[in-house]
N, C-alpha and C positions, 0 to 999 in steps of 0.2 A: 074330132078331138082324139089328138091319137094316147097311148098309153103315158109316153115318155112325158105329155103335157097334163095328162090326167095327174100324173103322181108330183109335178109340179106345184099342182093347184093344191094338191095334198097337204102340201108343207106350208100354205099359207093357212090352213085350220089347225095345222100343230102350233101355230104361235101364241092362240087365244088356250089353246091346250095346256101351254107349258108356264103359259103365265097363270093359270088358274092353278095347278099343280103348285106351281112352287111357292105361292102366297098362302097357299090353304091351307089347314088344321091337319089333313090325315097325315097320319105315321106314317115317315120315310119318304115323307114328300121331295125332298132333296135328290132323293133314289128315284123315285118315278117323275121328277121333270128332266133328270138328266138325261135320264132313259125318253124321252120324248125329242130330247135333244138330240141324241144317236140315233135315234130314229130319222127324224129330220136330215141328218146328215148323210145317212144312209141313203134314203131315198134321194138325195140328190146325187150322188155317185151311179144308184140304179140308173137314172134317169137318162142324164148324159151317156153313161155305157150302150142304154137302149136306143137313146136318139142315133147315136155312130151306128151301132151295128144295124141298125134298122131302117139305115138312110130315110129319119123321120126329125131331122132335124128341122125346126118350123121358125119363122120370123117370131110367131108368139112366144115358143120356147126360149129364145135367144133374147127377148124382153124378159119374162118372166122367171127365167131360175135365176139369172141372180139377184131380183129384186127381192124373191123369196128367200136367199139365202142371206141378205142384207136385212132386211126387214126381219129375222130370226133372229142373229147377231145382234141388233139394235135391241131387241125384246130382251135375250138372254142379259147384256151389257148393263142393261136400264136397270132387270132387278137385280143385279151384281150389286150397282149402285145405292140401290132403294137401302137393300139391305146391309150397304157397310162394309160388302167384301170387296169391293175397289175401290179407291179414291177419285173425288170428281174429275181431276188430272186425268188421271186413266179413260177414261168414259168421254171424256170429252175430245181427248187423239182417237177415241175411234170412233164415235159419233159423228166427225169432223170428214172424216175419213170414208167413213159411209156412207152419208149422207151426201158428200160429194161425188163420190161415185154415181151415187142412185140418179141425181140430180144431173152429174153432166153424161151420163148411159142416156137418159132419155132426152134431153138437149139433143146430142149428138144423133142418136136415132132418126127421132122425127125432122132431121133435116138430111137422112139419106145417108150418112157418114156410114163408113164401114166399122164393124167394132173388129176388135182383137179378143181370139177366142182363150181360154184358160192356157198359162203358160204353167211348166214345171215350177218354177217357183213359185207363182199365186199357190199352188197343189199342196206344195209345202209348206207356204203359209197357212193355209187354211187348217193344215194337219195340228198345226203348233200352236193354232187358235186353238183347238180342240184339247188339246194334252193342256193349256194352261188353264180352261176352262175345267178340267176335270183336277186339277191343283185347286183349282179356287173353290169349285164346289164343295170340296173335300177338304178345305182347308191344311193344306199342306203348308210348310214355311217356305219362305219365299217364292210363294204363287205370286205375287205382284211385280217381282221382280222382274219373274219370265215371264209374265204377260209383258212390260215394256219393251222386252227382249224382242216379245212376237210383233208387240207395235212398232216399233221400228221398222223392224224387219218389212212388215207389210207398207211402211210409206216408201222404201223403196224398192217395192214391187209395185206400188200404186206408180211412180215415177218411170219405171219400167215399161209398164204400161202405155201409159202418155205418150213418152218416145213412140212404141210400137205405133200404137193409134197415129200420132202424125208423119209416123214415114207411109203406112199403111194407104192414108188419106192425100198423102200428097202424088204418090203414083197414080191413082187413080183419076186424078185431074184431069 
């Protein structure tokens, strides 16, 4: 187990982390699950940077971070939901969206398909995940807005993707 997957695995105990935080009673809870939440993000930036430079990039790693960072996302979303600061509309284009990923990522895997690794724009999207997430936490006006803005945006990077994965797949035939 090298480091870059160790800190992988990391970010699937910050989920039970952040969903305990931001349900719970203590002061400024909102402040420390967010903060679980940049943490979480953080170390999947460390991660990926370590796997490259470290030529430790692993099959399990390339399963594993982005189910953890889907499975984060889906947790963060869920208690957006729970609690009223998105609408089911919202939660449900990206649970849709998620969950399809996670779903067709491991379809596609265990039948040997190549994936496509993060593009500049998934980078970006993700960045704008975070900036609407931190509106919403914080109740800024029109955080919903710009989250549809980032939903969007992210189904056509999921559609981007796709492409890629099947030019990717069909050369390799």
């Amino acid at each position: 187990m090298n480091l870059p997957n160790t800190l992988t695995l990391l970010r699937f105990f910050f989920i039970p982390l952040y969903l305990f935080l931001y349900f719970s009673e203590i002061p400024g809870r909102i402040y420390w699950a967010f903060g679980v939440l940049l943490l979480a993000g953080l170390t999947d930036v460390i991660d990926g940077y370590l796997a490259r430079r470290n030529k430790q990039v692993t099959q399990l790693g390339i399963m594993l971070d982005p189910l953890a960072d889907k499975l984060m996302m889906l947790a963060v979303f869920l208690s957006l939901l729970i609690s009223q600061r998105i609408s089911l509309w919202a939660a449900l284009a990206i649970f849709a969206r998620d969950l399809g990923m996670i779903f067709g990522s491991a379809f596609f895997h265990f039948r040997g398909k190549k994936t496509v690794p993060a593009n500049l724009l998934g980078k970006l999207t993700t960045f704008l995940f975070y900036v609407a997430l931190f509106l919403l936490f914080f109740d800024y006006p029109n955080a919903e807005n710009f989250l549809w803005f980032v939903i969007a945006l992210s189904f056509v990077t999921f559609f981007i993707y796709l492409f890629q994965f099947k030019m990717l797949n069909q050369r390799t035939m």
